[in-house]
N, C-alpha and C positions, 0 to 999 in steps of 0.2 A: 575089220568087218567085211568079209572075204563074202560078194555077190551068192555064191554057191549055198551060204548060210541063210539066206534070208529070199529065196525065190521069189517071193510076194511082192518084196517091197517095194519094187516100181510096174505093179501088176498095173496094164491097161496106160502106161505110160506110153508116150509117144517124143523119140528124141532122135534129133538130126546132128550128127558127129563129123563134124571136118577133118580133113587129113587121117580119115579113116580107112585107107587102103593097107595101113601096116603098122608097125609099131607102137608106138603110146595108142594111138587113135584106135587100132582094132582090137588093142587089147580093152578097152573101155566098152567100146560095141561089144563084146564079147559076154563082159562083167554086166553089161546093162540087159541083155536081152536074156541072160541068166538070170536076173533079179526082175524078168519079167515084161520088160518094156520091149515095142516093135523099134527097131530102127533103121534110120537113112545115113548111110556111111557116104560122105563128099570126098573126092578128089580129084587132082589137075591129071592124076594119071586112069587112063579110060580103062584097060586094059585089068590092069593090077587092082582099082576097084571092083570091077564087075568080078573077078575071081573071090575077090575076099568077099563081098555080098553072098557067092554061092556054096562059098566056105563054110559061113553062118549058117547056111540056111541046111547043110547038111549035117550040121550039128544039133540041127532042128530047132534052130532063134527067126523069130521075124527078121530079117534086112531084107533094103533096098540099098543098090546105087544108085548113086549120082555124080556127075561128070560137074567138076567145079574148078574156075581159078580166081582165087580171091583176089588177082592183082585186075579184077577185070571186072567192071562194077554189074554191069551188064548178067554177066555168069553169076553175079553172089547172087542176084536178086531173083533169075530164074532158077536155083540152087533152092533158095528158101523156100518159090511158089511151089516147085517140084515135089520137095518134100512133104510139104503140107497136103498138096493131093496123094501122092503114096501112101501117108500115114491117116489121112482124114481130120488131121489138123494137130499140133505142134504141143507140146507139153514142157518140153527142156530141147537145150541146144549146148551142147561143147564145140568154146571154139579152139580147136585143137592145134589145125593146119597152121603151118609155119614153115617158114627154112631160116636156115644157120648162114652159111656162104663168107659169114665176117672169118670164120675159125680159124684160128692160127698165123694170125695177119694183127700186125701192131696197130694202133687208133692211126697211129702216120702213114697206114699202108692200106687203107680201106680206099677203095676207088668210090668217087660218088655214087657211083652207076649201083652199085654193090651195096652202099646205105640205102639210097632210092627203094630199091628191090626189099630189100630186108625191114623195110618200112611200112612200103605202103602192103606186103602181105601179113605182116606181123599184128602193128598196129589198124594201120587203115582197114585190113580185112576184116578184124576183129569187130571193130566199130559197124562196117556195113551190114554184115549178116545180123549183128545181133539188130539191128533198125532193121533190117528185112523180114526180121523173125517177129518183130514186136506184135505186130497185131495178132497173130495169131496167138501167141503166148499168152497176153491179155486172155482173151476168148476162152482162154482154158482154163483159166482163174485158177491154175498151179506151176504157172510158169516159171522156170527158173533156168538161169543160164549159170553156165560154169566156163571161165576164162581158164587157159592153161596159162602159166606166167611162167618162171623160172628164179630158182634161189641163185643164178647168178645176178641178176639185179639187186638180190641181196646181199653180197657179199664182193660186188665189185670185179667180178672175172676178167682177168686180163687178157687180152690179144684174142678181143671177142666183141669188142664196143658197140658193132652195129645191133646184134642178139641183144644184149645186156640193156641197149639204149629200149629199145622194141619192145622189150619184155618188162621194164619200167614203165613206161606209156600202158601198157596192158593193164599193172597195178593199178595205177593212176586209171586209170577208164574205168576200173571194176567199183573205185568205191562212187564216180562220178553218175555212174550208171545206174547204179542202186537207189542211188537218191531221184534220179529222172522217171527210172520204172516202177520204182516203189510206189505210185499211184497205181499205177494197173495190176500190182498182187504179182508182181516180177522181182524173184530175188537173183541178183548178180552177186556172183563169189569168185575169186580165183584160188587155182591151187598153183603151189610153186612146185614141181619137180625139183630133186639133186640132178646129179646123173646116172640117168638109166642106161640096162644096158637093154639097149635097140639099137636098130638099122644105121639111124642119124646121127649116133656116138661113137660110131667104128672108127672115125676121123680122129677123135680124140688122143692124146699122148698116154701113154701111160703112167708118166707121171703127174698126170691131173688125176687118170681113176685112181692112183695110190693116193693121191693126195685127200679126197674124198674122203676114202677107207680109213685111212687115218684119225683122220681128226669127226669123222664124226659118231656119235654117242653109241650107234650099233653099228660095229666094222662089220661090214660087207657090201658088197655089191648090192646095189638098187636094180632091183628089176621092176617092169612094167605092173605086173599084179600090186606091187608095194603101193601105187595113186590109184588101181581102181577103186576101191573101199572108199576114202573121200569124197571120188567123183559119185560113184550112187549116193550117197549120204546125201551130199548137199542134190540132187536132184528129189529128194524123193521127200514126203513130210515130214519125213525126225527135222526137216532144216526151213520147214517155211517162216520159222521166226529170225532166221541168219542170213543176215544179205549183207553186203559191203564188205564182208573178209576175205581176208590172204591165208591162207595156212600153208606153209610149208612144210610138205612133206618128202624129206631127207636125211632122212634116219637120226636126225638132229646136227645134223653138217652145220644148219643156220636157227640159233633158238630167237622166239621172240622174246 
């Protein structure tokens, strides 16, 4: 359900996107603001957001930036108030923003410092914005969040523990969440990514991407376009009856 198709469908929308200075994240701002919606691209990088907000907006989509670090409770909270006055008030939120840092490092070789990190911006970060987001989302009475997770918590990825752990807690949050906001007309969903090819997978081996290609249902490479389609879906009406899901979408790498 490729954004370009359907212009309307999040016409008058208003959503605020984490880790939206590149990859997954501005390929979604990209998908959303084509399917009609204004948005607030966040990131820890100042520089590299404000370029991609003016990227958008020469392509002729609503963005804003914003200047965010989820590892800093302070920032998520003026992150959300920010947004909310850019846009005039909040409709959906992806939380997108993450780092990786465990990659390629055994469970025996992960430094605390390094779970710490990959924790509280994975998890923890997750959980703040979207309580930062809440009232306004409530207010809008079609609020819907969308958790980015990962099919490596599904499938157990090796010499990655910290990700893997992070993005299980994300799972586990998505359906806890659903059930908390589900009184204010707040559906929480996550979508699981395979691996895509963006900026943050260039680390990867290549015989993970083969491995990938392989074994799942449609061999090729995953690019970023392949999770916009989900992420408008579950933002926009076709999805205010669906809240609490996981879907994974990786060409079928992980079936449920």
């Amino acid at each position: 359900m490729p954004a370009s198709l359907h212009p309307q469908l999040l016409s008058e929308r208003r959503v605020l996107v984490t880790g939206g200075a590149r990859g997954l994240g501005l390929a979604f701002a990209r998908s959303l603001g084509a399917a009609g919606a204004s948005v607030v691209i966040a990131d820890i990088r100042a520089e590299l957001v404000e370029a991609a907000a003016a990227t958008l907006r020469a392509e002729g989509l609503m963005a804003h930036a914003v200047v965010a670090d989820l590892a800093n409770p302070a920032s998520v909270e003026q992150c959300a108030a920010r947004a909310v006055e850019l846009l005039g008030g909040l409709d959906g939120l992806v939380n997108n923003a993450a780092v990786t840092d465990s990659g390629g490092k055994g469970a025996d070789d992960i430094s605390i410092e390094t779970w710490d990190r990959v924790m509280t911006v994975n998890a923890r970060g997750t959980w703040l914005m979207s309580r930062a987001c809440r009232s306004a989302l409530r207010a809008s009475g079609r609020g819907a969040i969308v958790n980015l997770a990962s099919d490596t918590a599904l499938w157990g990825a090796p010499n990655l523990l910290a990700y893997v752990a992070s993005k299980g807690a994300v799972i586990a949050m998505t359906h806890s969440l659903a059930r908390e906001y589900g009184v204010d007309g707040i559906t929480v969903n996550a979508i699981a990514p395979g691996l895509v090819l963006v900026e943050a997978t260039q680390y990867v081996p290549e015989t993970r991407h083969r491995h990938y290609i392989d074994h799942r249902a449609l061999q090729r490479e995953q690019q970023p376009e392949d999770v916009c389609g989900p992420v408008v879906f579950a933002l926009s009406d076709l999805a205010r009856f669906v809240t609490g899901q996981l879907l994974p979408v990786n060409g079928g790498f992980v079936m449920n």
